[in-house]
ZADREN-812887 format. One record per residue (C-alpha): y, x, z; residue in one letter. Coordinates in steps of 0.02 Angstrom, whole numbers, padded with zeros to 5 digits, always signed. Each point is the difference from the previous one (the first is absolute). Last residue first. Example, Ala and Ser with C-alpha at 12.3 -4.5 7.8 and 13.67 -1.06 7.14 Angstrom:
BEGIN
-00053+00684+00357s;-00172-00069+00033a;
This chain:
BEGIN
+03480+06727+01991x;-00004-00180+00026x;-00104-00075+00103x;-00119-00130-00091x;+00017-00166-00098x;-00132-00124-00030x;+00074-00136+00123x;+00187+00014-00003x;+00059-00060+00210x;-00160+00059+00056x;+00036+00174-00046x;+00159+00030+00104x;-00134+00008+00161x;+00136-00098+00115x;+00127+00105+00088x;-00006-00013+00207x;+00168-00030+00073x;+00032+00109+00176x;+00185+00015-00028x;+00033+00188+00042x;-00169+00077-00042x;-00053-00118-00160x;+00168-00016-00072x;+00037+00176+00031x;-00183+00051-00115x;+00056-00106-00127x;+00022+00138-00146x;+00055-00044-00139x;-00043-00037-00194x;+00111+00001-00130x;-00104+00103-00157x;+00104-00007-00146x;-00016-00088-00173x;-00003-00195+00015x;+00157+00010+00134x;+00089+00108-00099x;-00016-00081-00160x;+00070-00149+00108x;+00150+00069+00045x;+00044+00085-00152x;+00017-00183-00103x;-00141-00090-00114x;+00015-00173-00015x;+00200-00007+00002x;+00092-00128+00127x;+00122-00122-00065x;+00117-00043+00142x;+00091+00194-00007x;+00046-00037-00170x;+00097+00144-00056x;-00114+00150+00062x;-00164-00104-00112x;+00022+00110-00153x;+00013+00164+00108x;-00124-00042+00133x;-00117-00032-00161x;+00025+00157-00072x;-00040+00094+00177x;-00151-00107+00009x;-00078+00049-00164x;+00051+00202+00023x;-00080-00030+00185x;-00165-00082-00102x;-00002+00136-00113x;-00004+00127+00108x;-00128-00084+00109x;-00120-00002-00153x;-00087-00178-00026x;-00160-00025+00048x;-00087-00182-00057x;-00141-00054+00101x;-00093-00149-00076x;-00056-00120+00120x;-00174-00043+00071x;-00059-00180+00004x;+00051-00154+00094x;+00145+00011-00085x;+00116-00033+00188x;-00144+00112+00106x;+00017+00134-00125x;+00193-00009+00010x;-00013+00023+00186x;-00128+00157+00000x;+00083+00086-00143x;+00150+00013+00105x;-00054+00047+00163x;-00113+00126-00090x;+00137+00075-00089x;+00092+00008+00149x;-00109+00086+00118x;-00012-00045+00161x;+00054+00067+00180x;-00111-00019+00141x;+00079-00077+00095x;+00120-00140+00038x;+00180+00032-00018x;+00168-00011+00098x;+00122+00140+00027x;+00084-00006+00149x;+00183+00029+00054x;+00097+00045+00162x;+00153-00048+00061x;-00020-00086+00168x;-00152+00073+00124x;-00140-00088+00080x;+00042-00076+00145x;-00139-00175-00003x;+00128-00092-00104x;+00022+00132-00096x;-00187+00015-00044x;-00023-00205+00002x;+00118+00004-00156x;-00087+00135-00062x;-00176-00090+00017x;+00045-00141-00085x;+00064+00082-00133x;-00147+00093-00028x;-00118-00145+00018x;+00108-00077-00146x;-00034+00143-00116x;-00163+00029+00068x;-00054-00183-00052x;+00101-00024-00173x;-00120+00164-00044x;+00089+00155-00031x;-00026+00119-00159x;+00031+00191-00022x;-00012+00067-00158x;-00110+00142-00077x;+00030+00082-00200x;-00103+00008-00141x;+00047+00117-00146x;+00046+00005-00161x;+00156-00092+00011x;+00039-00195-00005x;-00130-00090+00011x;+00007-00175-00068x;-00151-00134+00026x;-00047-00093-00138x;-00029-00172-00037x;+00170-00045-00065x;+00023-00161+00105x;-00115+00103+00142x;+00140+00137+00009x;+00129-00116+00046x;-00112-00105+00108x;+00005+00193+00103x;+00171+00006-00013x;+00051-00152+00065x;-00124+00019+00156x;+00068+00174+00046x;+00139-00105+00031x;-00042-00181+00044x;-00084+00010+00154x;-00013-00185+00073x;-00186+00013+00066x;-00018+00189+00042x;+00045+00178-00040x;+00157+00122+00068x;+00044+00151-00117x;+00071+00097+00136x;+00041-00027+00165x;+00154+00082+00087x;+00046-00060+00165x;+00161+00032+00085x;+00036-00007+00184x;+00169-00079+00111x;+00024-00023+00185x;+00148-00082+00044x;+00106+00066+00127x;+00114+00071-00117x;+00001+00162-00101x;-00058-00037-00170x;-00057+00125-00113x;-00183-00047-00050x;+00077-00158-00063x;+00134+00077-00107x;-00106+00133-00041x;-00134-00142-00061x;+00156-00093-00114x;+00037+00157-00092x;-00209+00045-00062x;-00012-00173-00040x;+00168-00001-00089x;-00069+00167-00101x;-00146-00057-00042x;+00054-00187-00082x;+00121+00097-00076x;-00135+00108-00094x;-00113+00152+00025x;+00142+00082+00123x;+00090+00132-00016x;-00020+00162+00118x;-00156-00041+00077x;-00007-00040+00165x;-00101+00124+00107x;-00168-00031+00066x;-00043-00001+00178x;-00091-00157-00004x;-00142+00045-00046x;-00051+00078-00179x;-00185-00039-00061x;+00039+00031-00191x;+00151-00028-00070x;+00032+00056-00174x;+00161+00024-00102x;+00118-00121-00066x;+00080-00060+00153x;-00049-00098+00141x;+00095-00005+00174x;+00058-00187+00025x;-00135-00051-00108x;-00113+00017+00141x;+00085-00162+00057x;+00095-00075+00142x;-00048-00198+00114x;+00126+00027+00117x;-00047-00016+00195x;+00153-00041+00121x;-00067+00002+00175x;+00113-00069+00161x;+00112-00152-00084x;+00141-00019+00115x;+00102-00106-00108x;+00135+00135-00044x;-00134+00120-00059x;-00086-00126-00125x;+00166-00034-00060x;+00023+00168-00036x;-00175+00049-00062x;+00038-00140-00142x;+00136+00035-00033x;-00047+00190-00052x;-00161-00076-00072x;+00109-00119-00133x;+00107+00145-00023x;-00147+00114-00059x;-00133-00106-00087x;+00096-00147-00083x;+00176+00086-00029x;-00051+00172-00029x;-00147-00076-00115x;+00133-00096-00079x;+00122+00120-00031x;-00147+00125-00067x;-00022-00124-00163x;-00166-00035-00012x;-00164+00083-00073x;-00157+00022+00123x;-00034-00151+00097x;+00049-00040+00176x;+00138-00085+00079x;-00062-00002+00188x;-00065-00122+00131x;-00111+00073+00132x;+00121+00024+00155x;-00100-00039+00149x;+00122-00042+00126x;-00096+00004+00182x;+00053-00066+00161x;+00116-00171-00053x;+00072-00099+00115x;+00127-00050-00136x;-00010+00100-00170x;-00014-00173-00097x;+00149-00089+00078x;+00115+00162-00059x;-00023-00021-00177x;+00012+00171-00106x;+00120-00023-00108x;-00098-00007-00181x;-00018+00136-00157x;-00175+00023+00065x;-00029-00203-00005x;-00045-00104+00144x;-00064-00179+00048x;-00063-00021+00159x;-00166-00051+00041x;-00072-00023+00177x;-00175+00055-00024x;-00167-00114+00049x;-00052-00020-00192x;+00032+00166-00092x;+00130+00018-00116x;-00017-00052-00194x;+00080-00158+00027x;+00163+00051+00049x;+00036+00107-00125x;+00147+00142+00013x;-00045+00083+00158x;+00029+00030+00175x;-00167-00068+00120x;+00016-00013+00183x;-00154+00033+00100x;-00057-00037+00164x;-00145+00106+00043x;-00167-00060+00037x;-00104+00130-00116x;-00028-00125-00125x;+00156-00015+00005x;+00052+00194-00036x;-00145-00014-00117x;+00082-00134-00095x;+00174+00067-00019x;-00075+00170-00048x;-00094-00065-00161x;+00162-00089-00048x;+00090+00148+00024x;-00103+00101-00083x;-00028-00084-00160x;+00168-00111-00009x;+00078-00156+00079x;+00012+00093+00175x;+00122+00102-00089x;+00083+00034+00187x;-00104-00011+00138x;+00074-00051+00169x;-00090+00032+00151x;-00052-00089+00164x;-00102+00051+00145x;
């Protein structure tokens, strides 16, 4: 077999190009670094904002479409551009060439909002405006997928808050809160997240691509998670301990002053949409709300067994 894995430079892709040849497959690589793609791929270089070259879809199975603008301040034309165009093309091409499975690489943060989400499926409703542009082009770019009418089959995963070697976002803001020494809560209470080893996440897509393959049907989506779910706090406190090497202080501050904070900041930073602000009403959502989901689909339909989310933050427990 042979697939194509677009951001095979980053976290997931990377992770994905070497277990798809480990796994014997042939594997070309799209991405923007040469040298950070695994040994064995074919590289070819590729940006978002790119044509999608034709020599690289050639006798290809599988497209696994990982690469993505991500982040959480931006200028929407360039998430439109990067996430939503650059998949359109990219499902089009892969059409023309024959490709048989087309499996994109979605989020959870497709369907957050500012409330609480605790052990929802799949079956959950879009909210009415997205979290942030980088929400609502990943929430655009999977109908486009999940629509598509030709003979290629096409799925959507969703995994949320992947870990392993190479993460850098959760990772930036936990050496964030170990250069203070304190771990920031924001709100009074604790809440319960969902978090994916770099293992499930790639044995997930894996296991789509051989679902379609096998005659599983096109359009659906999956969230992606290991269980149980943890709590925050913990997750937190945890990971800055182990950085000190001793406990951290734990600093609360009240979620209505943290959204009054970000709002301010969205305001000052609305002109310059390179200079990001700390504190913005994405991410006080994200440290404030439960988001947690249920995985039961992935388990029936695709037959991937979650890891024990525990081992992946030792001295953490379920959340509540």
């Amino acid at each position: 077999m042979r697939a194509l894995v677009t951001g095979a430079s980053g976290f997931i892709g990377g992770a994905l190009a070497g277990r798809l040849l480990d796994e014997g497959w042939e594997v070309v690589a799209l991405g923007r670094r040469p040298g950070s793609t695994p040994a064995g791929a074919t590289f070819v270089r590729w940006a978002l904002s790119d044509p999608v070259p034709r020599r690289a879809l050639e006798s290809v199975d599988v497209v696994f479409h990982v690469a993505a603008r991500v982040g959480d301040w931006g200028r929407r034309r360039d998430y439109e551009r990067e996430n939503v165009q650059a998949t359109a093309r990219l499902l089009e091409a892969a059409e023309a060439a024959g490709v048989k499975v087309f499996v994109l690489t979605s989020s959870p943060s497709a369907l957050m909002s500012d409330r609480d989400i605790e052990g929802e499926d799949e079956s959950m409703a879009a909210p009415a405006r997205a979290l942030s542009e980088y929400s609502r082009s990943k929430a655009r770019a999977e109908l486009v997928v999940r629509a598509h009418c030709g003979d290629m089959k096409t799925i959507a995963l969703r995994p949320h808050a992947v870990i392993g070697p190479g993460e850098r976002h959760l990772g930036r803001l936990i050496d964030a809160m170990a250069a203070i020494g304190t771990v920031v809560v924001i709100g009074d209470r604790d809440v319960a997240v969902s978090m994916t080893s770099i293992d499930t996440c790639v044995g997930a897509h894996l296991r789509a691509a051989e679902h379609l393959l096998g005659g599983g049907p096109s359009g659906a989506a999956y969230f992606v998670a290991d269980e149980p779910a943890l709590s925050l706090t913990q997750v937190l406190q945890a990971e800055v301990g182990r950085r000190l090497g001793r406990a951290p202080r734990v600093l609360r501050l009240p979620r209505r002053l943290a959204m009054g904070l970000a709002t301010l900041a969205e305001c000052v930073h609305a002109p310059f949409p390179g200079w990001a602000p700390v504190i913005n009403r994405y991410r006080v959502v994200m440290l404030s709300r439960a988001h947690w989901f249920s995985v039961e689909r992935m388990k029936r339909d695709l037959g991937v067994v979650p890891m024990d989310a525990r081992a992946l933050f030792p001295g953490t427990g379920a959340g509540s």
